[in-house]
C-alpha positions in Angstrom: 117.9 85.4 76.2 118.3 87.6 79.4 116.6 89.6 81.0 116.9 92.8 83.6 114.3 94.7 85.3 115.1 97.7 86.7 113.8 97.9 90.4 116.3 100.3 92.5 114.2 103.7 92.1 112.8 105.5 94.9 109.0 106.1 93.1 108.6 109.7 95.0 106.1 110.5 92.6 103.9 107.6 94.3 104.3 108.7 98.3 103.3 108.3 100.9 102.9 104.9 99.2 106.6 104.4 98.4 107.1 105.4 102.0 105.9 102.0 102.7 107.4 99.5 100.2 109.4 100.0 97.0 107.2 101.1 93.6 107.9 98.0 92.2 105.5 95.7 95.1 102.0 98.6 94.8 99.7 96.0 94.1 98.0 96.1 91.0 94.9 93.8 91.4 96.4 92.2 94.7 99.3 91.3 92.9 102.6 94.0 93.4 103.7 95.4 89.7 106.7 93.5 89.3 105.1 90.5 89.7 103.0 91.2 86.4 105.8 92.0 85.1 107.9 89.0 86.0 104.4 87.1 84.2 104.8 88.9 81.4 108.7 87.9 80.6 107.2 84.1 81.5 105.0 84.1 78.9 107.8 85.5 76.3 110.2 82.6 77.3 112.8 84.6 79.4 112.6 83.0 82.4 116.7 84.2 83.5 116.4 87.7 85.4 118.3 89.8 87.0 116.8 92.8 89.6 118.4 95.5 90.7 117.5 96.5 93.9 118.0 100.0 96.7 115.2 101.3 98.5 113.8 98.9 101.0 115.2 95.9 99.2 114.1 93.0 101.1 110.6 93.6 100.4 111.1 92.2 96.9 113.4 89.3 97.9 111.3 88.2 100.5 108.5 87.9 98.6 110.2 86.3 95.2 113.0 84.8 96.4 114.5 82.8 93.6 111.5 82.8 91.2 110.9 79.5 91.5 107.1 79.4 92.6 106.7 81.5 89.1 109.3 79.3 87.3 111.6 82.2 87.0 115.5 82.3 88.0 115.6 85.0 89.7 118.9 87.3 90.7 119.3 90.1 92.7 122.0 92.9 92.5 122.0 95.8 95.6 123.0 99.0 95.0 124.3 100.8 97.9 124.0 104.3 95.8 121.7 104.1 93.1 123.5 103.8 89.9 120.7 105.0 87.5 119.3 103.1 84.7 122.2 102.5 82.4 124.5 102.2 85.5 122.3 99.5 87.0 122.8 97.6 83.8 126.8 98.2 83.2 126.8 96.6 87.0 125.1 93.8 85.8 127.6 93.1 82.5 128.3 89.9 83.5 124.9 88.9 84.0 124.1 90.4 80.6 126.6 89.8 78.1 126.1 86.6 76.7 124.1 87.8 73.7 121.2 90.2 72.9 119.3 91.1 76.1 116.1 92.7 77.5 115.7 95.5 80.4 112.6 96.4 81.2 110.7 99.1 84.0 109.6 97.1 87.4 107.2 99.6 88.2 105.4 99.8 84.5 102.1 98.4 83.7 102.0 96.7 80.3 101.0 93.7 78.2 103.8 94.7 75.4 104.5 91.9 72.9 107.8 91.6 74.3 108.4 88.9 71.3 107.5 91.1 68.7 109.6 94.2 70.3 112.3 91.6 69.9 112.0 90.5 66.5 112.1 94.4 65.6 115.2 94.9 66.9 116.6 92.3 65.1 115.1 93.5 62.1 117.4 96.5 61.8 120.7 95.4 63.8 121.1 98.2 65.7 122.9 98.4 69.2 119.6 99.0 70.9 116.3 99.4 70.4 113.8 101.5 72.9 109.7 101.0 73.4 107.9 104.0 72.6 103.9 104.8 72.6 102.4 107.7 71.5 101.0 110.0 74.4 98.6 112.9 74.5 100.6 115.2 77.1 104.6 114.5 76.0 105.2 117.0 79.1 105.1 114.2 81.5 107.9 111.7 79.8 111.2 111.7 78.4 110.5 111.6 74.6 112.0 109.8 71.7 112.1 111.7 68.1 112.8 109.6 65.3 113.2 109.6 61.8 111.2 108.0 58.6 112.8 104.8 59.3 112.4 104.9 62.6 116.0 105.9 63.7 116.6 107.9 66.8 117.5 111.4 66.0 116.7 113.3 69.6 115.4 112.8 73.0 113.6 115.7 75.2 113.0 115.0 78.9 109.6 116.4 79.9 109.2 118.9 77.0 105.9 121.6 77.5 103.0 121.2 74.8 104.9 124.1 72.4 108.1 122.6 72.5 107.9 118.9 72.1 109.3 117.8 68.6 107.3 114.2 69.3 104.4 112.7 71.2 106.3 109.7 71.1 107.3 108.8 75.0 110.0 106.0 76.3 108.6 103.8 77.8 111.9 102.2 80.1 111.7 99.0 77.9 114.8 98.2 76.0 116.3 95.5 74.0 120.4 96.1 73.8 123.0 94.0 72.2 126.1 93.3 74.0 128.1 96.0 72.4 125.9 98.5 74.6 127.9 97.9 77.9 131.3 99.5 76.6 129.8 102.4 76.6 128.3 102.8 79.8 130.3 104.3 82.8 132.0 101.6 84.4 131.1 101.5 88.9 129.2 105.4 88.1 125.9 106.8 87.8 124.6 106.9 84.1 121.3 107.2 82.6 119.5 106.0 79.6 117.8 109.3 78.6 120.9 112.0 79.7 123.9 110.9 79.0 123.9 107.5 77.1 121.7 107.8 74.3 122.5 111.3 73.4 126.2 110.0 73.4 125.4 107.0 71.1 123.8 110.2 68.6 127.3 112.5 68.7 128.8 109.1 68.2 126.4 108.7 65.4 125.6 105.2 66.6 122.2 104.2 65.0 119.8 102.9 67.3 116.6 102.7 66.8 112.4 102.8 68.1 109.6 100.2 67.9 106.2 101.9 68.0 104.0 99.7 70.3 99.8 100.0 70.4 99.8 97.7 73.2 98.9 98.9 76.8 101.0 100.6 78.9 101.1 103.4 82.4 104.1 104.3 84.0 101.9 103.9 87.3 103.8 107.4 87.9 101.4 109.2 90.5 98.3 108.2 92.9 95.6 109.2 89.9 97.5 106.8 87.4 98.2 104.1 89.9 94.5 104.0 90.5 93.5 104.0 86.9 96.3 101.1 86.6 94.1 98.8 89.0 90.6 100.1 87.0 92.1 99.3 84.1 93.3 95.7 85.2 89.8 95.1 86.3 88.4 95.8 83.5 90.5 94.0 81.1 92.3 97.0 79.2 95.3 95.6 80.2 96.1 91.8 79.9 97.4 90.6 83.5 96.0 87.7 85.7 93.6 89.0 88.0 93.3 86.3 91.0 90.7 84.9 93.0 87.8 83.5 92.4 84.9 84.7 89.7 81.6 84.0 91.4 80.1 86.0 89.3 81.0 88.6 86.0 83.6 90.3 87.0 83.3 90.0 90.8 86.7 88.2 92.2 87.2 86.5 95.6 90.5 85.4 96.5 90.6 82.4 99.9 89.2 83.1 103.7 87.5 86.0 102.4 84.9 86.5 104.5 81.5 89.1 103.0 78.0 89.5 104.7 75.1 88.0 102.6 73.8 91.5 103.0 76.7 93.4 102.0 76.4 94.4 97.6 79.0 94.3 95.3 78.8 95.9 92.3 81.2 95.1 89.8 84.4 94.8 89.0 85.2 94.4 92.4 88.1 92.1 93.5 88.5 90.9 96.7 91.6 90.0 98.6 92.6 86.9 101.0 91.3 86.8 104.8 88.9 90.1 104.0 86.0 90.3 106.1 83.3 92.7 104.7 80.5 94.2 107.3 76.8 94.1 107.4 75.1 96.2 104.6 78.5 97.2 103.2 78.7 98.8 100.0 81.3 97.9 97.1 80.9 100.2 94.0 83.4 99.4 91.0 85.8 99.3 90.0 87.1 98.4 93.1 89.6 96.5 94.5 90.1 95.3 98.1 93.9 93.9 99.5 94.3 91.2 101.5 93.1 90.9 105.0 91.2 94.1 105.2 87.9 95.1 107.5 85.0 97.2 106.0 82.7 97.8 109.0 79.0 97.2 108.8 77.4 100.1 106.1 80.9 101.2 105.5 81.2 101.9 101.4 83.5 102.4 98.6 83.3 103.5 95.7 86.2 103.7 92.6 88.6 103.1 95.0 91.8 101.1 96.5 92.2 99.4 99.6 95.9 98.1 99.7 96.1 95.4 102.5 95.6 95.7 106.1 93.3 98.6 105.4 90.2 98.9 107.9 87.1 101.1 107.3 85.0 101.8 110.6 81.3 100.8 110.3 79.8 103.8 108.2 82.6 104.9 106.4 82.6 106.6 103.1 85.3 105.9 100.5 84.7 107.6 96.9 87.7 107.6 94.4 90.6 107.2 97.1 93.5 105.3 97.9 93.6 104.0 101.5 97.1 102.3 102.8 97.1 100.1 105.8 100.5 97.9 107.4 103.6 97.9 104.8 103.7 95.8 102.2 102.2 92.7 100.8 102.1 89.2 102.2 105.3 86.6 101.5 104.4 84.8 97.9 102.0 82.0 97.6 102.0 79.8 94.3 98.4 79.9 93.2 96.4 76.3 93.4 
């Protein structure tokens, strides 16, 4: 089985961030979203992936490449103009229509049972099937209203409190057969959400939802992509965290470098090639990128460093995001 991740957005919602690197490469824990993601198909069995790319593409080839240090196969499809979700996919058909196949958000954080979403799809052999979770505010996602049996009856894109006839949110994670692609606009832009799914309903094309209780943030603005990292940290969501634990829940990854008088007080997680001052002060949940400087009695607290970051000595850091040189590091296998 096959798999696409959808990777050519521009992620305005995250700038300045997105400024700097596609959504897909924010690092969650040190490691950029799609790479968790690219984990996660692993550990289903799709290892054959296709990635569409748009907005500063070469940040996620350079660092992937083929897959290989993952065991992926990995293939890449640019996008001059940004074909939207179900575009991306129609420009992939060839790629994608050997048999039922998955597409799936690069910018989501999630530890969905991918094999179970599968198996319910099958279950009721409908054209498609889309991941939905239940929400508390339905006013920031596209929702999905179903029937009894689960069959998709209506969607509503961003609907206020009053007006939402679900809490039931998409959450970009699909499982299509083959059949899908013929009715995608062929070389034009086409969504998911607009255009195709409400067609498949006039059409009256059953398709259907799988409920999933498993984690998952859209990463969609600077307060969730911070929660994203707390909640990798602290194990809400299932995704490696890297380094080193040398003690609960502190991590150190290689050639970091931290004062015996600096304090750590976890989770904290610390990146390759840091160096951390005299008397510095790390309050979790915290996580500090690759190569970055806290300067002597510099301290953070509930927040992000994303690497390259420097803190003079004495610096204060409570809840924040701080962004130094653009993007991650080229891809190293772990040991």
């Amino acid at each position: 089985m096959r798999a696409m991740i959808m990777a050519a957005g521009k992620g305005t919602r995250l700038s300045p961030l997105t400024d700097l690197m596609p959504k897909p490469m924010v690092p969650i824990v040190n490691r950029p979203a799609l790479y968790h993601i690219l984990r996660l198909l692993g550990r289903h069995g799709l290892r054959e992936v296709v990635i569409n790319l748009h907005h500063l593409p070469q940040a996620i080839t350079d660092y992937f490449g083929d897959g290989a240090p993952l065991g992926m196969d990995i293939t890449y499809s640019h996008e001059p103009e940004v074909l939207g979700t179900a575009g991306g996919v129609r420009n992939n058909a060839a790629f994608l229509d050997g048999g039922t196949f998955l597409v799936v958000s690069g910018d989501a954080l999630t530890d969905i049972d991918l094999t179970g979403l599968v198996a319910a799809h099958r279950r009721t052999g409908s054209i498609a099937t889309v991941a939905v979770k239940e929400v508390a505010d339905p006013s920031l996602y596209g929702v999905v209203v179903a029937d009894d049996d689960d069959r998709v009856v209506g969607f509503q894109e961003k609907p206020s409190a009053e007006e939402a006839r679900s809490r039931l949110c998409n959450c970009g994670i699909y499982v299509f057969e083959p059949e899908i692609l013929s009715h995608i606009l062929d070389g034009r832009f086409d969504d998911f959400g607009r255009r195709l799914f409400p067609d498949l309903l006039r059409l009256h094309i059953p398709f259907h939802i799988h409920r999933i209780d498993d984690y998952w943030s859209d990463v969609g603005n600077l307060r969730e992509y911070l929660r994203g990292n707390v909640d990798a940290l602290t194990k809400r969501v299932r995704v490696d965290v890297p380094g080193t634990e040398i003690r609960p829940s502190v991590w150190v990854e290689d050639g970091a470098r931290i004062s015996p008088s600096a304090r750590l007080e976890a989770p904290v997680l610390i990146g390759r090639g840091c160096e951390i001052g005299e008397g510095a002060v790390i309050n979790g949940p915290a996580v500090v990128g690759d190569t970055c400087l806290m300067g002597a009695g510099a301290s953070v607290t509930h927040s992000l460093l994303l690497p390259r970051s420097q803190l003079l000595p004495g610096t204060t850091l409570i809840e924040g995001v701080v962004a130094g040189g653009p993007g991650p590091a080229p891809f190293r296998p772990p040991i």
